[in-house]
C-alpha positions, -999 to +999 in steps of 0.1 A: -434+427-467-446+436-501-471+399-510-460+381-479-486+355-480-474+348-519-437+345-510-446+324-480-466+298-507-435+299-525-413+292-503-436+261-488-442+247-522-408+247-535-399+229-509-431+203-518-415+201-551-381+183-530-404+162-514-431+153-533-405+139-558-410+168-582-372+174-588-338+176-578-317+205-566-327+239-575-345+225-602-379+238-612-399+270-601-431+286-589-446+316-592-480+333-576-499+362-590-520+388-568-539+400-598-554+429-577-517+441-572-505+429-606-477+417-592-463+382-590-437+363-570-417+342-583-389+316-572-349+327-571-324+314-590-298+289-579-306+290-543-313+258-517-352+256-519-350+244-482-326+275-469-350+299-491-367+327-469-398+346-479-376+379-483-356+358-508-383+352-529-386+379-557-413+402-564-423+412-603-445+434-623-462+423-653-439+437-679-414+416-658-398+442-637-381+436-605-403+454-579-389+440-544-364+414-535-323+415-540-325+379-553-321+374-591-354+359-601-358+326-618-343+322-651-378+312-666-395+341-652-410+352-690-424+320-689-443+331-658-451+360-667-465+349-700-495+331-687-503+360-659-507+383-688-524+366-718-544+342-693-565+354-669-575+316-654-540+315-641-530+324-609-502+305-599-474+285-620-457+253-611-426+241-630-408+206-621-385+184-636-400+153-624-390+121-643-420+103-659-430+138-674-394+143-685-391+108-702-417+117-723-407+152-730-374+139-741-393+119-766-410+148-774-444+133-769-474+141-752-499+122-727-528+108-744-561+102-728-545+072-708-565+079-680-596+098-665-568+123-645-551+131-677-586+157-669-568+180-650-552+194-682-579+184-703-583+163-731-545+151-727-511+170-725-492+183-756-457+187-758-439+225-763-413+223-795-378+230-775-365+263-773-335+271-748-341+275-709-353+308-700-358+322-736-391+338-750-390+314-774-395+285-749-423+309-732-441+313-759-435+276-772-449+267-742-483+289-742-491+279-774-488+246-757-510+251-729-537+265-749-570+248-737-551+231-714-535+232-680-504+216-683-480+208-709-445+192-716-416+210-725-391+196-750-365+175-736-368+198-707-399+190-682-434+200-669-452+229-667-488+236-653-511+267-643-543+265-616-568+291-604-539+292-571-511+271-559-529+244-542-550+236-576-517+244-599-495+218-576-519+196-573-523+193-611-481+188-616-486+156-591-518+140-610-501+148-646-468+128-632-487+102-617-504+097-650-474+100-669-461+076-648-480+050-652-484+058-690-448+050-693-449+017-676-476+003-691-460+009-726-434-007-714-453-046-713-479-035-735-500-008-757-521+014-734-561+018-739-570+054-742-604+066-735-626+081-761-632+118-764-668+117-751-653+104-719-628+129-714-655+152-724-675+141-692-645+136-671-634+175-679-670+187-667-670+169-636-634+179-628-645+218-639-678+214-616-663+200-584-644+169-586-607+185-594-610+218-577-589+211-543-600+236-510-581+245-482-592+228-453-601+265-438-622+269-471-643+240-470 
């Protein structure tokens, strides 16, 4: 099977996106690129993430052809493929509709530098100007977004983040809620201290050195 391994990943972490909290339904999608191939795959559309199979999972080229798989590919697919082929950092892409993250993208805010994790993206987390689901538009709101950053908001719409593979690209959609999270709350009795850009500045080296690269077990 044409990237097995990748359509295996995407298959086990859409189904982290159900339990992790992440979303609801179908809701959301993730991609994985094999940049030696210079092919990706990517999520299906509309289908039960926890019925998916590997073979269901849709290979693409990066002028966002359909290489193998009978699925229809996600509807945000360009949004994918966007980062795979104007950033070369980015090897996997998560997308969720988790709730925090959501409430302030329906505000169409951005996380500050409410906490040391807000790191993981970088000095904090901007939010994309809406454009429709699945659009160019909303891909290349949301790159202009994610510029010097891993992660951004999407109008009124959800999360988005990018990592070196999945395991770093997850991981940085579940710190980014938790801080978003908490952000929320905290406005909620009161107005929340941010740190200082020196910090952050420290906080992004240490994350970039060691601290916020996660390992497989196996590579450790």
């Amino acid at each position: 099977m044409l990237l097995q391994k990748e359509r295996e990943d995407v298959v086990k972490y859409c189904q982290m996106l159900i339990t992790h909290g992440l979303t609801k339904g179908t809701g959301g999608n993730i991609s994985i690129l094999n940049r030696e191939e210079g092919l990706f795959a990517i999520s299906p559309s509309g289908i039960d993430y926890f019925e998916t199979e590997p073979e269901d999972i849709v290979v693409m080229n990066l002028k966002g052809e359909i290489v193998d798989g009978d699925r229809k590919p996600s509807s945000e697919h360009e949004l994918h493929r966007i980062f795979y082929t104007d950033r070369d950092d980015i090897a996997a892409v998560v997308h969720t509709h988790s709730v925090y993250s959501t409430v302030l993208a329906t505000l169409r805010e951005g996380l500050p530098a409410s906490s040391y994790l807000v790191a993981f993206s970088g000095y904090d987390v901007r939010c994309a100007e809406y454009a429709s689901y699945g659009s160019m538009e909303l891909a290349k709101n949301t790159f202009e977004a994610m510029k010097e950053r891993n992660a951004a908001f999407m109008a009124n719409h959800g999360l988005i983040a990018g990592g070196s593979d999945i395991l770093n690209a997850f991981n940085i959609v579940e710190q980014i809620e938790q801080c978003a999270e908490v952000y929320v709350k905290a406005r909620a009795i009161g107005t929340p201290v941010l740190l200082d850009h020196d910090e952050m500045t420290r906080m992004i080296d240490s994350f970039n050195n060691s601290y916020g690269q996660r390992k497989a077990k196996k590579d450790l």
